[in-house]
C-alpha positions as CSV (number, residue, x, y, z in Angstrom):
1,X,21.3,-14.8,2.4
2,X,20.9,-12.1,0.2
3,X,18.8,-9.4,2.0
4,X,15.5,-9.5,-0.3
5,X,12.7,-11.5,-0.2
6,X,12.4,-13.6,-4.1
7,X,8.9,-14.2,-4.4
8,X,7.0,-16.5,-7.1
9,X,5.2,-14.1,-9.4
10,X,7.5,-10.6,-7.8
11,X,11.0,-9.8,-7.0
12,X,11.7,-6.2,-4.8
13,X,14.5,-5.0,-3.8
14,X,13.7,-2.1,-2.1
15,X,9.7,-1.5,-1.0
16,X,6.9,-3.5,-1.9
17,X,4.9,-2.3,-4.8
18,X,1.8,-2.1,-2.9
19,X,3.4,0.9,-1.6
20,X,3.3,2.7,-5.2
21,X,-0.1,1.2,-5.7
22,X,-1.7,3.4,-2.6
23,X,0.9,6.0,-3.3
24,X,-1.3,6.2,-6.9
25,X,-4.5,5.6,-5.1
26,X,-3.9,8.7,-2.7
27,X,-2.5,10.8,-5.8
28,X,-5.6,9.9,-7.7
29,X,-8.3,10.8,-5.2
30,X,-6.5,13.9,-4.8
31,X,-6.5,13.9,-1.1
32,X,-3.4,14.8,1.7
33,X,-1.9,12.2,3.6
34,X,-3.7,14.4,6.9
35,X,-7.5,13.6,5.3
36,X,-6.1,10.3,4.9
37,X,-5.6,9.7,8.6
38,X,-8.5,11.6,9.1
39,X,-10.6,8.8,7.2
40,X,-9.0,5.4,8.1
41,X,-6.6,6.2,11.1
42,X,-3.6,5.2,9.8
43,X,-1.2,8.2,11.2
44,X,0.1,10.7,8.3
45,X,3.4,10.3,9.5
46,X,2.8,6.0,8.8
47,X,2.1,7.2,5.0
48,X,5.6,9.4,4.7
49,X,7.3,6.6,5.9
50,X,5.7,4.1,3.4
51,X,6.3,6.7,0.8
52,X,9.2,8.6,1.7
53,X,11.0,7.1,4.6
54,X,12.4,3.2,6.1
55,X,9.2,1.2,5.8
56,X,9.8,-1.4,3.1
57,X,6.7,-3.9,4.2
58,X,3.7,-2.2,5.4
59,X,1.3,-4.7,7.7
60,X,-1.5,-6.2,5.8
61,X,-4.4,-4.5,8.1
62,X,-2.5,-0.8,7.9
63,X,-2.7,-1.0,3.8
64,X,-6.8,-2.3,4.0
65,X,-7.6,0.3,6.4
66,X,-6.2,3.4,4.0
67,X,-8.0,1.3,1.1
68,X,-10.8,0.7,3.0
69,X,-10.9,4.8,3.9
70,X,-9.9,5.9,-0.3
71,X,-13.3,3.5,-1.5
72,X,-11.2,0.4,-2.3
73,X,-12.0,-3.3,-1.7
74,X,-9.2,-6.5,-2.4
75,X,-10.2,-9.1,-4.8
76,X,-8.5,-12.5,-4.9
77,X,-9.2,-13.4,-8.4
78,X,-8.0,-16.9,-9.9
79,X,-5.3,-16.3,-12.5
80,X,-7.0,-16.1,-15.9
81,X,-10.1,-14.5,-14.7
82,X,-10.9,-11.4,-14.5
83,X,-13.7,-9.8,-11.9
């Protein structure tokens, strides 16, 4: 096996790319990865290690609750349709 994970519409080698997606989020709204737990109790040290450190696949429920905390919602849209 090769060690990464091939999927349909994305191919990563190294972290997913939700990870620069809230790394952006968190950079936009201008806020410390300490406010950050403060608002959605995901530990600050959990964000270095998205960001900076090991974790290559953050859990589903850990990524909601910091978009949850920043104002953000997930949409499942149908491909060629935009909400």
């Amino acid at each position: 096996m090769s060690g990464f994970v091939v999927y349909k519409s994305y191919s990563f080698k190294d972290k997913d790319p939700v990870i620069d997606r809230l790394r952006t989020m968190i950079a936009d709204e201008g806020v410390s990865y300490v406010e950050v737990e403060g608002r959605s109790g995901v530990r600050a040290q959990t964000l270095y290690n998205w960001f900076s450190g090991p974790t290559k696949r953050p859990q589903y429920a850990t990524i909601m609750a910091v978009a949850r905390a920043l104002d953000y919602e997930q949409r499942f849209v149908k491909k060629g349709r935009r909400a």
